[in-house]
Each structure stands twice: as C-alpha cells, then as structure tokens.
C-alpha positions in Angstrom: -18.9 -38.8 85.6 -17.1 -38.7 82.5 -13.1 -38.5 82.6 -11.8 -37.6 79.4 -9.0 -38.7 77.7 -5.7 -37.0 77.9 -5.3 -36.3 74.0 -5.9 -33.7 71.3 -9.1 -34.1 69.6 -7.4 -34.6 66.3 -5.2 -37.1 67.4 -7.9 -39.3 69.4 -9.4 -39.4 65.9 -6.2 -40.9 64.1 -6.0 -43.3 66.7 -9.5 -44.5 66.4 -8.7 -44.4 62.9 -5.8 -46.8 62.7 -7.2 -49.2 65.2 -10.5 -49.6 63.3 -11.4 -52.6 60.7 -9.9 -53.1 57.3 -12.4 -51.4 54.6 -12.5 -54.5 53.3 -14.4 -55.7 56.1 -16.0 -52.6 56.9 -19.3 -52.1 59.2 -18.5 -48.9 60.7 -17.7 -46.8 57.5 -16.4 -44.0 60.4 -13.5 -46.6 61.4 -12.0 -47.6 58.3 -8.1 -47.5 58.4 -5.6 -44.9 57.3 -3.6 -47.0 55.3 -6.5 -48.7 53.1 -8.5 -45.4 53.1 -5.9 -42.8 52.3 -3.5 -44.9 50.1 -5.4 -45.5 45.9 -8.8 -46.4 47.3 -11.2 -47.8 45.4 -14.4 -46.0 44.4 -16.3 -48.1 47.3 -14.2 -47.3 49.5 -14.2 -44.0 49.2 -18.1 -44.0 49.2 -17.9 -45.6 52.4 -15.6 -43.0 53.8 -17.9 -40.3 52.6 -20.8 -42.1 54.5 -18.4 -41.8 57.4 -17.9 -38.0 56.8 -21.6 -37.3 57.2 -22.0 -39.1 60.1 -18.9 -37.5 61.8 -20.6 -34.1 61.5 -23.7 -35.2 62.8 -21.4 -36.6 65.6 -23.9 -38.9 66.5 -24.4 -38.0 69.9 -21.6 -36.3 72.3 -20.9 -33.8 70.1 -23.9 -32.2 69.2 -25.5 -32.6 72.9 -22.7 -30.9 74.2 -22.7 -28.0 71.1 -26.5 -27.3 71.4 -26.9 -27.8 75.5 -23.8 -25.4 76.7 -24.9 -22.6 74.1 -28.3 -23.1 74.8 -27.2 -22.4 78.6 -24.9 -19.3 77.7 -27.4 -18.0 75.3 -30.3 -18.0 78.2 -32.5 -20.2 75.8 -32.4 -23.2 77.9 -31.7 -24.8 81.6 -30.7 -28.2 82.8 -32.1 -28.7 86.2 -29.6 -31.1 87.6 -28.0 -31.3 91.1 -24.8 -31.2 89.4 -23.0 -28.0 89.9 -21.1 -28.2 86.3 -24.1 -26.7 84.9 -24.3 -23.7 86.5 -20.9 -22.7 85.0 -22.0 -21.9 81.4 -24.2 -19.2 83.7 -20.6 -17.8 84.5 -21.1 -19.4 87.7 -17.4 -20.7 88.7 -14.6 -21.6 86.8 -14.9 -23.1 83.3 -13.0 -26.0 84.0 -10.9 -26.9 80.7 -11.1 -30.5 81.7 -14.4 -31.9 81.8 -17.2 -33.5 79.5 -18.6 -30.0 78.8 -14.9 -28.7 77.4 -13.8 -31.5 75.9 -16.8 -33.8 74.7 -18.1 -31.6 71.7 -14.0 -30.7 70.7 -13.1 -34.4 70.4 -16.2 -35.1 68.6 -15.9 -32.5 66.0 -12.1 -32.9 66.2 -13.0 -35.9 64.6 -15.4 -35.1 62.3 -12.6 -32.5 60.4 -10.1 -35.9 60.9 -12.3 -38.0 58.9 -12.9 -35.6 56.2 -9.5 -35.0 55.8 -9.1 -39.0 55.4 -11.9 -38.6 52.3 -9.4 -35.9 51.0 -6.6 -38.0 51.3 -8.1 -41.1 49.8 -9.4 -39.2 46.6 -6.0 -37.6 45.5 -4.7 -40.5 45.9 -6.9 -42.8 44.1 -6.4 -44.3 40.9 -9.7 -45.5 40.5 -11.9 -43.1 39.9 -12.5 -40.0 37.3 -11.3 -36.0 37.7 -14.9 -35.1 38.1 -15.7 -37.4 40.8 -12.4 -36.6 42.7 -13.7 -33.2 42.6 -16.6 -34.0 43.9 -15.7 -36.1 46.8 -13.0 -33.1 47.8 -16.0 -31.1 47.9 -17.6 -33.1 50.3 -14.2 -33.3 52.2 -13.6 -29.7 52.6 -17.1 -28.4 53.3 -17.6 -31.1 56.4 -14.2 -29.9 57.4 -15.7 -26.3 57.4 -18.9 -27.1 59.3 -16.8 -28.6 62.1 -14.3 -26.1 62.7 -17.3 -23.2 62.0 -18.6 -24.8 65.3 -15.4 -24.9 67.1 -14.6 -21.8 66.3 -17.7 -20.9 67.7 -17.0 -22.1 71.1 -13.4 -21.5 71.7 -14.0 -17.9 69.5 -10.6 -15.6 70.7 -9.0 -18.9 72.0 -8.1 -20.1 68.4 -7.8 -23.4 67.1 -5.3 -25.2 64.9 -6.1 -24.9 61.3 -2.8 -27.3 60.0 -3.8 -31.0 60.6 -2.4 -32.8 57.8 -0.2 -34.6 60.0 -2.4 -35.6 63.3 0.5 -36.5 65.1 2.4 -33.4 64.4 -0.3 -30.4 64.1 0.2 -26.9 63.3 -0.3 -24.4 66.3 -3.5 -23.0 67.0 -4.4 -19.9 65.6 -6.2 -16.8 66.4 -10.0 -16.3 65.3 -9.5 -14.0 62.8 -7.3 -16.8 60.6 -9.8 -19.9 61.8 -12.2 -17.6 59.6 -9.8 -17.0 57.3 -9.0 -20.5 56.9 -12.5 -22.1 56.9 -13.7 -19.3 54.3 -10.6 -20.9 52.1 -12.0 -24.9 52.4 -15.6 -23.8 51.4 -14.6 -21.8 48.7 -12.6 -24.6 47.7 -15.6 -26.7 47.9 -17.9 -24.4 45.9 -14.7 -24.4 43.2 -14.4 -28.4 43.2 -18.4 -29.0 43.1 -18.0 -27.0 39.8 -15.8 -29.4 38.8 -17.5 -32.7 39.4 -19.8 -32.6 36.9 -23.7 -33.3 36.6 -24.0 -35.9 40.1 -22.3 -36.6 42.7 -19.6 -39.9 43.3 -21.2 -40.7 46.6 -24.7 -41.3 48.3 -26.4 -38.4 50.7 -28.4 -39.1 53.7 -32.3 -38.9 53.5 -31.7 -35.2 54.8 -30.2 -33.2 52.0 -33.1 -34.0 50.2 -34.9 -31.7 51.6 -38.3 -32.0 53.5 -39.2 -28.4 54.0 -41.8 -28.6 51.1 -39.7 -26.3 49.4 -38.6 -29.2 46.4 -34.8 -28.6 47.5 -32.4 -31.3 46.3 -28.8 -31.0 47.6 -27.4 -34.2 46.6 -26.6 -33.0 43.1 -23.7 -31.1 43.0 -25.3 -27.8 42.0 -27.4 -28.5 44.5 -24.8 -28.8 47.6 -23.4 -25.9 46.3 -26.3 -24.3 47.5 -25.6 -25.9 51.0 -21.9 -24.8 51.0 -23.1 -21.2 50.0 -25.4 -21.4 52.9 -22.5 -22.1 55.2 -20.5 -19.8 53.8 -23.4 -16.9 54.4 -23.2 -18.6 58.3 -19.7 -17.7 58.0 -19.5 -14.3 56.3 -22.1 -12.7 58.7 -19.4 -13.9 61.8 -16.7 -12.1 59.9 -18.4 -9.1 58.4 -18.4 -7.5 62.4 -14.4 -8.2 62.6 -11.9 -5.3 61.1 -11.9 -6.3 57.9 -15.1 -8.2 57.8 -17.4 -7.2 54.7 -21.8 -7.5 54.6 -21.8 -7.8 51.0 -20.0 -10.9 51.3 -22.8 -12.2 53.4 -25.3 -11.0 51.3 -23.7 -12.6 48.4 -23.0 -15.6 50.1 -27.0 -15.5 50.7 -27.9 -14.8 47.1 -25.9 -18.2 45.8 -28.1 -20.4 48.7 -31.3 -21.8 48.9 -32.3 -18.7 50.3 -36.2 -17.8 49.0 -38.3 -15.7 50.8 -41.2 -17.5 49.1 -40.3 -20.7 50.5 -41.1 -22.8 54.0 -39.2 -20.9 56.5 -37.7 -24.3 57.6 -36.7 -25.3 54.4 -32.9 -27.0 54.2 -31.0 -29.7 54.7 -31.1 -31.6 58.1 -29.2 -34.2 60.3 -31.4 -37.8 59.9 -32.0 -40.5 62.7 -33.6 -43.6 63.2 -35.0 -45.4 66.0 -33.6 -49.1 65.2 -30.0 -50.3 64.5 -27.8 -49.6 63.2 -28.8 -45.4 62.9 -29.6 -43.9 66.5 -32.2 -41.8 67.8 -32.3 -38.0 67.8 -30.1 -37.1 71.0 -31.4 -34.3 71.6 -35.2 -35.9 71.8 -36.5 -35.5 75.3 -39.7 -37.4 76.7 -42.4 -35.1 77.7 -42.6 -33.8 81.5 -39.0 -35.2 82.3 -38.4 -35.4 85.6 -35.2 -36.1 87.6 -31.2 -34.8 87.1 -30.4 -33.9 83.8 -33.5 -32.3 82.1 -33.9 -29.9 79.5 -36.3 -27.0 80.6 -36.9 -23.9 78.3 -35.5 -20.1 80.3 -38.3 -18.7 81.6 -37.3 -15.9 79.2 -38.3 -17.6 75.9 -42.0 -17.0 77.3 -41.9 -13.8 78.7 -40.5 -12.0 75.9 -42.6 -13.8 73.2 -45.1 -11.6 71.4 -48.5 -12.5 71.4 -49.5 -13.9 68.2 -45.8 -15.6 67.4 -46.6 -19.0 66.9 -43.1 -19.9 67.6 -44.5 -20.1 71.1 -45.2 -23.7 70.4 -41.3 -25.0 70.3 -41.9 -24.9 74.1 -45.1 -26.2 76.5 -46.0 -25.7 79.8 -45.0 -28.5 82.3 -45.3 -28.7 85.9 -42.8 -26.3 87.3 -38.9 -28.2 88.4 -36.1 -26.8 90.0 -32.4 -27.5 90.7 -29.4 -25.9 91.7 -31.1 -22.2 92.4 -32.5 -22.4 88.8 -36.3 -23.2 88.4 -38.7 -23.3 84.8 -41.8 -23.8 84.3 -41.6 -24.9 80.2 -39.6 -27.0 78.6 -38.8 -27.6 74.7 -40.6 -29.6 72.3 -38.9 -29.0 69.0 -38.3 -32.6 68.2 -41.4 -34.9 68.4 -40.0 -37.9 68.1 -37.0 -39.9 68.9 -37.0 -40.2 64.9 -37.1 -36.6 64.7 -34.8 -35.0 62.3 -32.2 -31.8 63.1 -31.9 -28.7 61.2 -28.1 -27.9 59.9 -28.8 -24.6 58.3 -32.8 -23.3 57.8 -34.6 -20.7 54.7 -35.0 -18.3 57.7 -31.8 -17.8 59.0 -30.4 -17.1 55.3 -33.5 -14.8 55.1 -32.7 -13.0 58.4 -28.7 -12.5 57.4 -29.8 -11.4 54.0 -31.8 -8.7 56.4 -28.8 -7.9 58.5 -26.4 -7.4 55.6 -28.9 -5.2 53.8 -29.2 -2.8 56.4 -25.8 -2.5 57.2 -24.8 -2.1 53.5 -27.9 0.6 53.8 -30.7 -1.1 51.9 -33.5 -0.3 54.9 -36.3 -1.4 52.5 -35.0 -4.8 51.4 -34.0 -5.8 55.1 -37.1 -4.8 56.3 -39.0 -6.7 53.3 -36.5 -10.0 54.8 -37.8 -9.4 58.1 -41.3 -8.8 57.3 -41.3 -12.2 55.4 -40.1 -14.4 58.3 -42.6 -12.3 61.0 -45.3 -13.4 58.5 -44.5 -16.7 58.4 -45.4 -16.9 62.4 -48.5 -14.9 62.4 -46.5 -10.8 62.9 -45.9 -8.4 60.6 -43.2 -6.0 60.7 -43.2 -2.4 59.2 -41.1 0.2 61.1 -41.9 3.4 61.2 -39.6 5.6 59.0 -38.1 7.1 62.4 -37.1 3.8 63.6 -33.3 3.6 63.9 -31.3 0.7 62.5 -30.0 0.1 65.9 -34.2 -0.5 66.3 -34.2 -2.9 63.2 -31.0 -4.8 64.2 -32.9 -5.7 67.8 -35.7 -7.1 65.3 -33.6 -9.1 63.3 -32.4 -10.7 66.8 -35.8 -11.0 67.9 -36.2 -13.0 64.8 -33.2 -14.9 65.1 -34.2 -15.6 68.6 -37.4 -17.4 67.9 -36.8 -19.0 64.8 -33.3 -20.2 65.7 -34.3 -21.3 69.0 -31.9 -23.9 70.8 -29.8 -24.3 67.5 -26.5 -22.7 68.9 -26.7 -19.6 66.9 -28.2 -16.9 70.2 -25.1 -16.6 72.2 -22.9 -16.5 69.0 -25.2 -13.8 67.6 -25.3 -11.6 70.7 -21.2 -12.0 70.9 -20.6 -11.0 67.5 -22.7 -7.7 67.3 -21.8 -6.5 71.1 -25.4 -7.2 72.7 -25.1 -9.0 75.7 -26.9 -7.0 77.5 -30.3 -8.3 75.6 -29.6 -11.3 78.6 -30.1 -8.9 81.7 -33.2 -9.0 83.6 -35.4 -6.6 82.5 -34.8 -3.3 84.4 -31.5 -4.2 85.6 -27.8 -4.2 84.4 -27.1 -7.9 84.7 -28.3 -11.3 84.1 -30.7 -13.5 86.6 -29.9 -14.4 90.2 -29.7 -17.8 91.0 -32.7 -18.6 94.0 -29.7 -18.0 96.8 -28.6 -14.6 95.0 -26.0 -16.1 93.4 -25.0 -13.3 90.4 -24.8 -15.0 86.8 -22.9 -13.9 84.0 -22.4 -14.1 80.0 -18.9 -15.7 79.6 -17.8 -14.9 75.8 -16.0 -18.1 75.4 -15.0 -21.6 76.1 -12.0 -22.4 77.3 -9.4 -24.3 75.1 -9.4 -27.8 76.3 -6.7 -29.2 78.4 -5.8 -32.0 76.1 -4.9 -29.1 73.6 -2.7 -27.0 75.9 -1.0 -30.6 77.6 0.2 -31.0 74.0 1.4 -27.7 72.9 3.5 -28.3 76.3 4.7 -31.7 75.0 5.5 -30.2 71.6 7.1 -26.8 71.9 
C-alpha cells in the first residue's frame, strides 16, 4: 500500500524541483531546476517549462485518478469493488483518514502542478530574453494552471482551506478559508485574462494536441484570444461555486459564460481536453479501464446512473452492462465506458457544462425563458426535450439542470461539488427514504461534505507556528 511522504505538497514539488536535471540537459521538461528556470531564462527554456506546466495539471496519473475516483465515490456516480476497506470511506463509511493515498495522492500532485506554474512565473519576470508580449503571455499560462489546480483543491478540502501564499515553498503562507481560496483563484485568472490581452496575436509557447479542439466545433485555444476563452471557461467553473456563498453573484457566472466558448449551436462536447498516448515518452489515459474488469480495484458505474436515466437519453451509453461484481457490501451490475481507448483523451471543461451554468445563472438572475432555452438545448442534444410547464417552480428547473449536469458531466468531478454547493444532498438517498444506500450487511452510508486536510499540511503548520 502506498505510504506517503511526510511533506507539504508544495514543498515535495520544490524538492523534486531542485534535485531534477539542468535545463540544459533537459528530458523531463517537469524537472528542470529552480536556479536555471527561475533566474533570466532563455526563451527555450521557458518553452520547456511551459510544456512542464501542462503536464503538471494533467498530473499524469495519481492526481487525476485520485480527483475523479473519490468524487466519483462521494457523488454516487461510481464504485470500486475492492476488498480494501479504504474505499468504503468516501461512502462516509469510517474515518477519513488524513494520511493515506486517497488524502494525500491528488494534493501532492496538484500541489505540484500550482509549484511548477509558479516556476514559469518566476522564469518570465525574470528573463531578459524574451519580449513584453510574450512575458505576458507565458504569465498567462502561469496563472491560469495555477487556478485550475487550486479550483480542484479547493474542491476537495472545500471549508478546510488551503494556502493561497506559495511564493516561498519552504516558508508558505497559512491556509485560508474557502471563501478567500475563491477569492484568490478569481484574482490569478483574471490576471490571466488581463496578461493574454497583453501578449499579443500568438502565443510564446507550444499547446498540446488538445486545446485544439476536437469537438467539431473549429475551436482553437492556442492563440491567445483563443485561451482566453479557456480561462473565461474556468472562470464561469468558478463563479457558479461562488455565486451560492454570501456575497457570491450569478451575473458573474453568466458573464463569465458569455466570454467562453460557450455556443448552444455547437457539439455539446466541444473544448479543450487532456491528450495521451500509448508509447513513450506520453502515457496512456489513466483513467482507461479494460472492458469486464475483474478482480480488486475496478471501476463499476452506481447502480443509480441506470435507474434514474430517462428513457430516450442516449447518455445511457457512457456505461454498459457487465456481468454483475461485488465487494465489500457494495455490488453493480455496469460499469463505465467513457474512454475507448487507452489513447483516449479527457475532457478539462465541455460546451455543455458552460451551457447548463449559463441555465443556472439565468434563472436565478430570473430569466426563466433563456435558462430553459440552455436546458432545452443540451436535452436535445441526447434525444429529450425540455419545456416546463408555466407552473413549474424554479426549485423544479434547478433539479433539471442537475439532472443535466448529472448525465452530461458524468464521472468528471463536478456531481458531488454541485450537490454541496446548492444544498441537495438529499438527491443521493434511496428513493423513498431519508438516507443514502445500505451496504449488503446494513451498514448506513453517508455524504461527507469534505476531505480532510492532509496530514503532511497540519505536521507542518505544527513545525512552523
């Protein structure tokens, strides 16, 4: 079993950092070192930083297992059917241990990814080498990876804060409550969206294959007009989790929307994606499971995702029938097929979800019609329709916009985040009942509203009053 090691995410990544190659010699543009990366860089060495920066967020593989599989368990949109009992805790059964692989694996990971970007930063105020508008343009890259990361810490650790001062790895900033983590990663993409104005007609650095987009839409998003439609997108991802806290403000979603790739014309899957390969030196999709797995360890869909599917929703096919598995009192008879191929690409941030917090904004800010029109167009892209009867009360639309979210945004770590943030656990009980599913012994689940702040963390704060 893993044991992982006894330091703060941020710092792990400074030491991995300083003990990596010279950039001179580099092969693994994440491991370049501090000195040579942070200290008047060349231009080609800050393009191989930048490759590193969008490989951190796709965090390769511990992080974004880790992200995907213990939401996936909280948000009842998945099982893993595996004799070991750790599992079972995301089902609020036992103690969320603070100091384990399902705690600490995605936070060092992501811990990381903000580390590296912060190294980009670094290295392009610092360089001599290069022009205003590409500095801008490389910051931009800097701060909006920065955001995506700590957008998905924050959505584990939620009330439990997180440290938003890293300058200085070895002596960070204390962590902060949720309300300033959203405050904080609001001000690095809005930085961003300010810098890519700046950076004039292309970017400094090369994308991955993703960001140009293979929806069929014809998105680009390696210009820089064109990742500010990407940041934007983010920042609508964002402003929907802060427009339910005091404060909080819809039409700051909705604008957020309006400046993305959001088109209700468009493929609803439409946007940019993570990229993997299937020979060295890229790696396969992580999350890619072989057909009819067997044994500890796999992936099986809740037996939810079927009931509660409306006939007709073609969505039905992320998931197939398999012969039935069991473990540890949980037992499914389906299990996910969203990626086809160990090649298979990941969405970061899909047409549909924009569409769908375009809907939720509108009718919170009132606009019935044009969040039902945002609704309607997602439903139709997977064979429903949706038109509410006049009666119908926006408590009644709001459940349809989840329903939407649900199908559309299934095993993407956004259902147990968007059932926290608007108060609706309760759309996890078993039908007829108050509470969630029994384990096969009558063991009671729960929904646990938060992970716990990894030991590592707290062990420093103690070290470093």
């Amino acid at each position: 079993m893993h044991t992982p090691l006894k330091l703060p995410g941020l710092l792990l990544s400074a030491l991995l950092l300083a003990t990596g190659c010279q950039l001179d010699r580099l092969t693994d543009p994440n491991n370049p070192t501090l000195e040579s990366a942070a200290d008047n860089p060349t231009k080609a060495k800050l393009d191989q930083v930048a490759a590193g920066t969008f490989a951190s967020i796709r965090t390769d593989v511990d992080g974004i297992v880790w992200y995907y599989l213990t939401t996936g368990i909280i948000g009842r949109e998945i099982y893993v059917l595996s004799p070991d009992p750790t599992y079972l805790v995301p089902l609020g059964v036992g103690e969320f241990n603070n100091n384990n692989y399902l705690s600490e694996r995605y936070f060092n990971t992501y811990s990381s990814a903000r580390r590296t970007a912060r190294l980009l930063a670094q290295g392009a105020q610092n360089s001599q080498f290069i022009t205003e508008p590409q500095r801008q343009g490389y910051l931009a890259l800097a701060n909006t990876a920065e955001a995506y990361a700590m957008l998905v810490l924050s959505d584990m650790l939620y009330e439990n804060g997180l440290r938003v001062d890293v300058s200085d790895p070895l002596k960070p900033g204390k962590i902060q409550p949720y309300p300033v983590v959203l405050a904080e990663i609001r001000k690095r993409l809005d930085a961003g969206a300010t810098q890519l104005s700046q950076a004039g007609a292309t970017l400094p650095f090369a994308l991955p294959p993703g960001y140009t987009e293979k929806g069929g839409a014809g998105l680009d998003f390696t210009t820089p007009a064109g990742f500010l439609k990407f940041n934007r997108a983010l920042t609508a991802r964002l402003a929907v989790r802060a427009a339910t806290r005091p404060g909080g403000s819809y039409q700051d979603a909705l604008t957020a929307v309006q400046a993305s790739f959001a088109d209700p014309a468009a493929p609803m899957t439409a946007g940019p994606r993570f990229d993997f390969g299937v020979s060295s030196p890229d790696i396969a999709n992580p999350l890619f499971q072989a057909p009819g797995v067997n044994g500890s360890g796999g992936t099986v869909a809740h037996p939810s995702f079927l009931r509660d599917i409306r006939p007709g929703d073609t969505r039905a096919s992320k998931v197939v029938k398999r012969a039935p598995g069991a473990a540890s009192g949980l037992s499914s008879d389906a299990e996910p097929v969203l990626y086809a191929t160990p090649g298979s690409s990941i969405p970061i941030i899909k047409n549909e979800e924009l569409l769908l917090i375009a809907a939720e904004a509108n009718l919170r800010l009132g606009n019935r019609a044009a969040a039902i029109s945002a609704i309607d167009a997602v439903a139709q892209a997977y064979g429903l329709r949706y038109a509410p009867a006049a009666s119908a009360l926006d408590d009644d639309i709001l459940n349809e916009i989840l329903y939407q979210r649900r199908y559309s945004l299934y095993f993407e770590g956004q259902r147990w985040v968007d059932l926290r943030r608007l108060g609706k656990f309760d759309l996890l009980n078993e039908p007829g009942t108050s509470t969630p599913e029994k384990l096969s012994d009558g063991t009671q689940t729960t929904v646990i509203k938060q992970l716990p702040t990894p030991f590592s963390e707290i062990a420093w704060d103690r070290a470093n009053p």
